[in-house]
KEPA-550841 format. One line per 2 residues: number of its first residue (from 1); for each residue x, y, z of C-alpha. Coordinates in nm, 2 decimals, padded with zeros to 4 digits, always signed. Example, Ala and Ser with C-alpha at 12.3 -4.5 7.8 and 13.67 -1.06 7.14 Angstrom:
<recs>
1> +01.23:-00.45:+00.78 ~ +01.37:-00.11:+00.71 $
</recs>
This chain:
<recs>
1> +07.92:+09.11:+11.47 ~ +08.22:+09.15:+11.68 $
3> +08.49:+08.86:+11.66 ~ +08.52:+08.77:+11.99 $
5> +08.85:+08.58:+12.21 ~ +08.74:+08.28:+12.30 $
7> +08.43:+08.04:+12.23 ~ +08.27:+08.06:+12.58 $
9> +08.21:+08.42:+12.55 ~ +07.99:+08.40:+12.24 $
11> +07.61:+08.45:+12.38 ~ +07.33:+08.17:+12.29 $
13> +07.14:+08.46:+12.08 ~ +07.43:+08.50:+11.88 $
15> +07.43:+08.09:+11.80 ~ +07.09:+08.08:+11.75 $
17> +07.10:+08.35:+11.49 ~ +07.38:+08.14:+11.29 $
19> +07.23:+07.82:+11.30 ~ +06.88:+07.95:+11.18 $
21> +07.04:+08.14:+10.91 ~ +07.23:+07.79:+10.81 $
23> +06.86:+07.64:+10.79 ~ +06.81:+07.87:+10.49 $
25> +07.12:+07.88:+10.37 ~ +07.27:+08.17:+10.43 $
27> +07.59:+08.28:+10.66 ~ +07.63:+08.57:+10.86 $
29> +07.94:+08.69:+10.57 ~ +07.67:+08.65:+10.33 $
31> +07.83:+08.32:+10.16 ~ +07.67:+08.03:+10.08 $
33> +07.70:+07.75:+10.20 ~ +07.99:+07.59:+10.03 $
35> +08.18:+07.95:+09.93 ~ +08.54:+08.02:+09.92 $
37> +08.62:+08.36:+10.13 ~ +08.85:+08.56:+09.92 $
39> +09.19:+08.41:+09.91 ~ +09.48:+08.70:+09.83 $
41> +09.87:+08.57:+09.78 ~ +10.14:+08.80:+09.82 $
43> +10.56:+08.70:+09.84 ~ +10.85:+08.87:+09.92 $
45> +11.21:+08.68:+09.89 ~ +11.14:+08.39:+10.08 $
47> +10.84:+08.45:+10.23 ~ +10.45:+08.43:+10.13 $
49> +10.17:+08.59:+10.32 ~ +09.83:+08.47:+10.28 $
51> +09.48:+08.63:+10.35 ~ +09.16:+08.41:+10.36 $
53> +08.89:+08.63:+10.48 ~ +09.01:+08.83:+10.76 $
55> +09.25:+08.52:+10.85 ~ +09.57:+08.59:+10.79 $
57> +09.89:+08.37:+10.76 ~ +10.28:+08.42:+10.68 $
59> +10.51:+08.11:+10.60 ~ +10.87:+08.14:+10.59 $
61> +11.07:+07.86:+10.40 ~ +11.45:+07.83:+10.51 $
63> +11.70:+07.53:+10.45 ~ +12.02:+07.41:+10.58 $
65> +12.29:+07.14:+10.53 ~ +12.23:+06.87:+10.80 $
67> +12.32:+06.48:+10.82 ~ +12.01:+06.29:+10.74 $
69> +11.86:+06.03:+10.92 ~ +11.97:+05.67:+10.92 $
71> +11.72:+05.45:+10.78 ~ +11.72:+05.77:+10.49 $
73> +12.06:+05.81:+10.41 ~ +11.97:+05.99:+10.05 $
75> +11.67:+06.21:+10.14 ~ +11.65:+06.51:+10.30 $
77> +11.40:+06.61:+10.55 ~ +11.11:+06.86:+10.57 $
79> +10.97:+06.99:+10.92 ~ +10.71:+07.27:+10.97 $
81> +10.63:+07.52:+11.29 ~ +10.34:+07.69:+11.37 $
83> +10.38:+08.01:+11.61 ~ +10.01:+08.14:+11.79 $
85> +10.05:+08.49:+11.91 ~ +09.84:+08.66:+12.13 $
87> +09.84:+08.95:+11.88 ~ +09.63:+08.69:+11.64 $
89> +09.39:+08.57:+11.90 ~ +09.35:+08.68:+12.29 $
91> +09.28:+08.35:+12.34 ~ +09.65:+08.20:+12.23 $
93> +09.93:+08.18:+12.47 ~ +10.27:+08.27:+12.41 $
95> +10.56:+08.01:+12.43 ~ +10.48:+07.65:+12.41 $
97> +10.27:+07.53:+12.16 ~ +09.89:+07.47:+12.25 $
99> +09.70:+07.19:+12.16 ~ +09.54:+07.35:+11.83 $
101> +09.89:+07.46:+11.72 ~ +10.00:+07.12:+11.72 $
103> +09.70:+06.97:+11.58 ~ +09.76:+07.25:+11.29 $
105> +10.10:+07.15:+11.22 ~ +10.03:+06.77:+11.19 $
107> +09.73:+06.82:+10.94 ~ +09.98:+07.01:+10.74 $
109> +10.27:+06.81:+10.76 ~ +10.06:+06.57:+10.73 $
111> +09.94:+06.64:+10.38 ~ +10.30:+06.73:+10.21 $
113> +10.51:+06.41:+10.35 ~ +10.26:+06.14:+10.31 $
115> +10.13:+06.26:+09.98 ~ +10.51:+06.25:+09.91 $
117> +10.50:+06.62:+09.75 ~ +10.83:+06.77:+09.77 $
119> +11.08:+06.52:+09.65 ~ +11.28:+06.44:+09.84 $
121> +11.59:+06.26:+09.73 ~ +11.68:+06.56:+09.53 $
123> +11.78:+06.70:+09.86 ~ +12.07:+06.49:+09.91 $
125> +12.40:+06.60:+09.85 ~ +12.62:+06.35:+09.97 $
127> +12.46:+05.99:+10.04 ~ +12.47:+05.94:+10.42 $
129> +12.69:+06.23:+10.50 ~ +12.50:+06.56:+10.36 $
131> +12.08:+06.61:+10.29 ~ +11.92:+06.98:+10.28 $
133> +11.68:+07.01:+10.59 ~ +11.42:+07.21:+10.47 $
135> +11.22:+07.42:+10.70 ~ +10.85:+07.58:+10.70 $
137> +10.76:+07.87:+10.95 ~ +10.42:+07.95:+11.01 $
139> +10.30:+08.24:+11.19 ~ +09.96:+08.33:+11.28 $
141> +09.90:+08.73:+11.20 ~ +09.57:+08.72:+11.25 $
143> +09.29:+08.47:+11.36 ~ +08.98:+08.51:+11.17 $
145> +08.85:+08.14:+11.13 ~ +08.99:+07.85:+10.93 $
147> +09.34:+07.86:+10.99 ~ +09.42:+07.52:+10.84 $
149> +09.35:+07.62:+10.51 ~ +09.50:+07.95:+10.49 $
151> +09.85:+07.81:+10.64 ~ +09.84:+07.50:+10.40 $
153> +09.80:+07.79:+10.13 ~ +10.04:+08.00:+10.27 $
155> +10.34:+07.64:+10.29 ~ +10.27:+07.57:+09.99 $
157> +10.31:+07.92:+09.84 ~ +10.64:+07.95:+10.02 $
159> +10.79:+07.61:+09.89 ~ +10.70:+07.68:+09.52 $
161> +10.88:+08.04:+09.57 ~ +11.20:+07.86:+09.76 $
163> +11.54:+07.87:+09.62 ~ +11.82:+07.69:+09.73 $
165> +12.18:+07.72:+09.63 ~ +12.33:+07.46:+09.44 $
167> +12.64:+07.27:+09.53 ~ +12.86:+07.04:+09.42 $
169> +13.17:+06.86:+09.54 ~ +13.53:+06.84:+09.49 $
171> +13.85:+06.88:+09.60 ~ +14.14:+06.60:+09.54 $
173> +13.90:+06.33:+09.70 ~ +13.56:+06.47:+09.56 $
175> +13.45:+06.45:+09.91 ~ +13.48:+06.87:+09.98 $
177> +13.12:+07.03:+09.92 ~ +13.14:+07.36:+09.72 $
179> +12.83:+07.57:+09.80 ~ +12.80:+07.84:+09.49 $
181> +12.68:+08.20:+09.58 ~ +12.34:+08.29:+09.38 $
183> +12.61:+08.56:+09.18 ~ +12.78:+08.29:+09.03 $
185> +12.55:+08.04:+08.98 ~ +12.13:+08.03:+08.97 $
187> +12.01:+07.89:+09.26 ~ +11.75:+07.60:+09.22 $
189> +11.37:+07.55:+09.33 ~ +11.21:+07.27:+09.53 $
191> +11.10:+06.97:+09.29 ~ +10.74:+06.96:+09.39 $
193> +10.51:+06.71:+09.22 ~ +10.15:+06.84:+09.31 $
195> +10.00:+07.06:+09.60 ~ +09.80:+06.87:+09.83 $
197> +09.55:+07.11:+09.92 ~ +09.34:+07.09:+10.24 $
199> +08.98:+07.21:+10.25 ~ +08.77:+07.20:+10.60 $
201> +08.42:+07.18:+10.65 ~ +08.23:+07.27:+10.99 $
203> +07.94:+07.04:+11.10 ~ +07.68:+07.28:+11.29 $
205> +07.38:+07.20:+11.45 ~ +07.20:+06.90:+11.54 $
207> +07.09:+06.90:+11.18 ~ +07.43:+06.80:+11.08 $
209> +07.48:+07.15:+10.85 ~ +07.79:+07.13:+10.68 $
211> +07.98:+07.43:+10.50 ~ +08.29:+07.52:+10.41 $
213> +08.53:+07.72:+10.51 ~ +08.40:+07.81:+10.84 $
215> +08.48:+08.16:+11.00 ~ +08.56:+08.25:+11.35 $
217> +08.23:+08.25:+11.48 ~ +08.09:+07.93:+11.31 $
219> +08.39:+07.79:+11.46 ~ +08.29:+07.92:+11.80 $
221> +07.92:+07.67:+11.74 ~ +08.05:+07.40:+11.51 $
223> +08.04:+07.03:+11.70 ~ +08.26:+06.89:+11.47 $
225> +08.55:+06.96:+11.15 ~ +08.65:+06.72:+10.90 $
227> +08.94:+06.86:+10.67 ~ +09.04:+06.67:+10.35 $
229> +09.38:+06.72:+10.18 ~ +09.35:+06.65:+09.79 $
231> +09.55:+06.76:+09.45 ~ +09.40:+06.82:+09.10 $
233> +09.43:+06.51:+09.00 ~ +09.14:+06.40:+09.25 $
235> +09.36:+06.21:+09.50 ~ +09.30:+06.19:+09.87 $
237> +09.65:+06.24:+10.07 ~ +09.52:+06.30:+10.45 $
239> +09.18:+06.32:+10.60 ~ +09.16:+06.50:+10.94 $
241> +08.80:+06.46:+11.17 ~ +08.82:+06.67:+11.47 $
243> +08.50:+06.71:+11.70 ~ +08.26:+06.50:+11.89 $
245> +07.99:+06.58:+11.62 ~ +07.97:+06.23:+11.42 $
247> +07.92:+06.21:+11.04 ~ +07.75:+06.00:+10.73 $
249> +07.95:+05.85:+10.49 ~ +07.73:+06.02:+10.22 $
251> +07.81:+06.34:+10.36 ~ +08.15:+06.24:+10.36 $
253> +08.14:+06.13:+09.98 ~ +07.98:+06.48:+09.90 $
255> +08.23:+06.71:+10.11 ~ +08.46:+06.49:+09.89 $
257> +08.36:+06.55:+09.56 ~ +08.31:+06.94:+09.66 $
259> +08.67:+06.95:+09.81 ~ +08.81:+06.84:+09.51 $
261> +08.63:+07.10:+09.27 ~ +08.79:+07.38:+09.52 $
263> +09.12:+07.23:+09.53 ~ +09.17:+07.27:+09.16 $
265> +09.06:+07.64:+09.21 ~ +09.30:+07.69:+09.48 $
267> +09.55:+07.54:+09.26 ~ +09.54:+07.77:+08.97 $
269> +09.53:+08.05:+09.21 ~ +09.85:+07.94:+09.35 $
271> +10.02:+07.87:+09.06 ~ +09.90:+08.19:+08.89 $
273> +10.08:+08.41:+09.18 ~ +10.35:+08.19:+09.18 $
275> +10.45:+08.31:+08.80 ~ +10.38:+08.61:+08.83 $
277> +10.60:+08.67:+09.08 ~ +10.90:+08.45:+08.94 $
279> +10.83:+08.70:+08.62 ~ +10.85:+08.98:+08.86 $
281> +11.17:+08.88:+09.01 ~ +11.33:+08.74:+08.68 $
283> +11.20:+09.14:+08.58 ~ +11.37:+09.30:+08.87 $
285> +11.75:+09.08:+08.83 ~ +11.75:+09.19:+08.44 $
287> +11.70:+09.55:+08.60 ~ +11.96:+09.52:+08.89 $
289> +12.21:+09.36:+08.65 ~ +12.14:+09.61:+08.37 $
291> +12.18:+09.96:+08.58 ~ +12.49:+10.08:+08.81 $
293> +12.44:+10.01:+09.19 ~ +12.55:+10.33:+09.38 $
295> +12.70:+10.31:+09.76 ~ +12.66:+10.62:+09.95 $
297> +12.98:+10.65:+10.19 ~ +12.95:+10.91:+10.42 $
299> +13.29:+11.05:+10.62 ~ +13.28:+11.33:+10.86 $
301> +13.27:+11.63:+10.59 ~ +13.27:+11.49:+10.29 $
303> +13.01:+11.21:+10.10 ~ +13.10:+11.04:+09.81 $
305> +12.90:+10.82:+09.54 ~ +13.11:+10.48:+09.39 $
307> +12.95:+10.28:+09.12 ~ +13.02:+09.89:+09.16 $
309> +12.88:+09.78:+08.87 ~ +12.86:+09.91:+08.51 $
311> +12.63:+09.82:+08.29 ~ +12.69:+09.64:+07.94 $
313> +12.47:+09.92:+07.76 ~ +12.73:+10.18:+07.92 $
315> +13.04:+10.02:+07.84 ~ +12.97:+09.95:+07.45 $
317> +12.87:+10.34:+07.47 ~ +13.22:+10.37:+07.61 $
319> +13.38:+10.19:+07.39 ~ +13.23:+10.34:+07.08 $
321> +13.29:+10.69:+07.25 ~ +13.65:+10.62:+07.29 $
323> +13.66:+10.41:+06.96 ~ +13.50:+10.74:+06.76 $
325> +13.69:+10.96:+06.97 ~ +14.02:+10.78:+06.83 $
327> +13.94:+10.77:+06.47 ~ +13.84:+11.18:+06.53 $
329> +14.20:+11.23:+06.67 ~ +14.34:+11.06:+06.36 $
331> +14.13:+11.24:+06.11 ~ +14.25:+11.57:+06.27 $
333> +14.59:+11.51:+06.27 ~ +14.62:+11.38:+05.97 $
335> +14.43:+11.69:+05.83 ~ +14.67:+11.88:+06.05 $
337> +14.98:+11.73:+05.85 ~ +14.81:+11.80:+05.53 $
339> +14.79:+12.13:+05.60 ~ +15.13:+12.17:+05.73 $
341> +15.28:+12.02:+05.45 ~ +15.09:+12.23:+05.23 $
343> +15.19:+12.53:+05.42 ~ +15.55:+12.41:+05.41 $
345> +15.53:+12.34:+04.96 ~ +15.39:+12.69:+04.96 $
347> +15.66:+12.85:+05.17 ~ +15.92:+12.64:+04.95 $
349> +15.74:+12.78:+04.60 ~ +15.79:+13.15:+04.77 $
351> +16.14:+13.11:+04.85 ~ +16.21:+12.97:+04.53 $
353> +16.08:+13.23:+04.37 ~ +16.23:+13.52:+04.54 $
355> +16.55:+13.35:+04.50 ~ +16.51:+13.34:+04.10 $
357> +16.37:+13.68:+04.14 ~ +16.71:+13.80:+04.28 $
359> +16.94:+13.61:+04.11 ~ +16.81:+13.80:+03.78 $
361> +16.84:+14.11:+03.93 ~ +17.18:+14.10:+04.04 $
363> +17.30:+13.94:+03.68 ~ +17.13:+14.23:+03.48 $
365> +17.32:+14.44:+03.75 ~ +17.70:+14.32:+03.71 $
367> +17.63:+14.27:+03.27 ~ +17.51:+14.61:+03.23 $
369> +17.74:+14.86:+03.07 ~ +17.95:+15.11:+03.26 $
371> +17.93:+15.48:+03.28 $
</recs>
């Protein structure tokens, strides 16, 4: 079925159809009830992109050195933004912020600074005068149902990937902040003690059905969302009801207990991608410092190829070249002066000897007798 802008465009057949197919539970994806859509985690350098479904999310984590907040003097702070384009959903507005972006960005910020996740006193540089002001981007790619969960997923991913350089202060008063480039020293991740992970459920129907992880269209005939924000270790940081559609408690314990067995999923999916992309990248800065980086400067008629770097496998090579090279030139020469002075002994011999050879030949000449 086509995914269509906006809610009121969705015909009653096409509700119909999904709340009959939720009476014998089955979903128009072919899920059941309380499936996971397939959740895929890719990073570049500072940056994760998430896809849940045909929902898709990128988060962008930056920081900067700000003065922190009064009453906090020695923590640092964390905000997070959520930008709707059009190009997601028809149905979003460029600029301000709707109501559903806002409502997006408090579930999730929501989740991380109440459940006190990132810590946040290893932020501060300088009580009362410097913090790091850490800051989450969220943009909305593509809108295919459930965007709370897949931009939790997609913070989250982007904080545990985060590097920020390290400082330190000095200076005559200790007071001057040194901020050290990542080529001279490694710069350090966010300390994060658990992910809070949210999981929504979608209340459809006068029967009250509840699944999980609604898409677009179940969105489009739910009467009511309640999304719960839990770790591994079972704890409840944030619980978010939306909707006019009311709910049981027992219904409430159960999406509970279910939200906390795919929170520990989610979890191990995160942190699997998470290391193996840190082993990609610890992979790719033994490559880059290992091999020669080449800069191409082109002039008018001529181009020309400079090494920066040289690697340490190149320069022992050198140096044993050079080092064999040298002990070659001794070794010749010296062979060189042995054969000279050979050549110089024989020459010697052969002169001696011609000399003897005519000395007796001119004394048999004068003692001989005369005619």
């Amino acid at each position: 079925m086509e995914r269509l802008a906006s809610t009121f465009r969705m015909t009653v057949n096409e509700k119909k159809f999904i709340e009959k197919a939720l009476l014998s539970d089955l979903r128009i994806d072919g899920r059941r009830p309380f499936d996971f859509r397939r959740i895929t985690i890719k990073f570049e350098d500072g940056s994760s992109e998430v896809q849940l479904g045909q929902t898709h999310v990128m988060g962008f984590v930056t920081g900067q050195l700000v003065q922190p907040y009064r009453d906090r003097p020695n923590e640092g702070t964390l905000s997070i933004y959520i930008e709707f384009s059009p190009m997601a959903d028809p149905s979003f507005e460029a600029g301000r912020p709707g109501e559903a972006a806002v409502e997006l960005g408090r579930v999730i910020d929501r989740g991380l600074r109440e459940s006190r996740a990132v810590d946040m006193e290893s932020l501060c540089i300088l009580a009362g005068k410097l913090v790091w002001s850490i800051r989450i981007d969220l943009h909305i790619i593509d809108n295919g149902g459930n965007l709370i969960d897949a931009a939790n997923i997609a913070a989250l991913a982007a904080l545990l990937t985060f590097r920020r350089p390290e400082c330190s202060l000095g200076g005559e008063d200790g007071q001057e902040l040194i901020v050290h480039p990542p080529e001279v020293r490694e710069p350090l991740p966010l300390i994060v003690h658990h992910l809070p992970i949210a999981v929504t459920f979608a209340i459809i129907g006068t029967e009250n059905i509840v699944v999980i992880d609604p898409t677009h269209s179940e969105e489009a005939v739910m009467g009511g969302r309640m999304t719960a924000t839990l770790n591994t270790n079972g704890d409840i940081c944030a619980i978010q009801k939306a909707g006019g559609e009311g709910i049981m408690q027992s219904v409430i314990m159960q999406c509970l207990r279910i939200a906390s067995v795919k929170a520990a999923d989610i979890t191990s999916k995160i942190k699997s991608a998470v290391e193996a992309f840190n082993t990609e990248r610890a992979l790719r800065k033994i490559k880059r410092h290992s091999s020669s980086i080449a800069v191409d400067v082109s002039g008018p008629g001529a181009k020309m190829r400079e090494s920066k770097q040289q690697s340490v496998d190149e320069k022992v090579v050198n140096e044993l070249s050079s080092h064999h090279m040298e002990r070659l030139k001794m070794v010749t020469e010296e062979s060189c002066i042995t054969q000279s002075s050979d050549v110089e002994v024989k020459t010697q011999l052969f002169e001696q000897g011609r000399t003897n050879r005519i000395d007796e030949n001119s004394r048999s000449f004068t003692g001989g007798p005369s005619s």
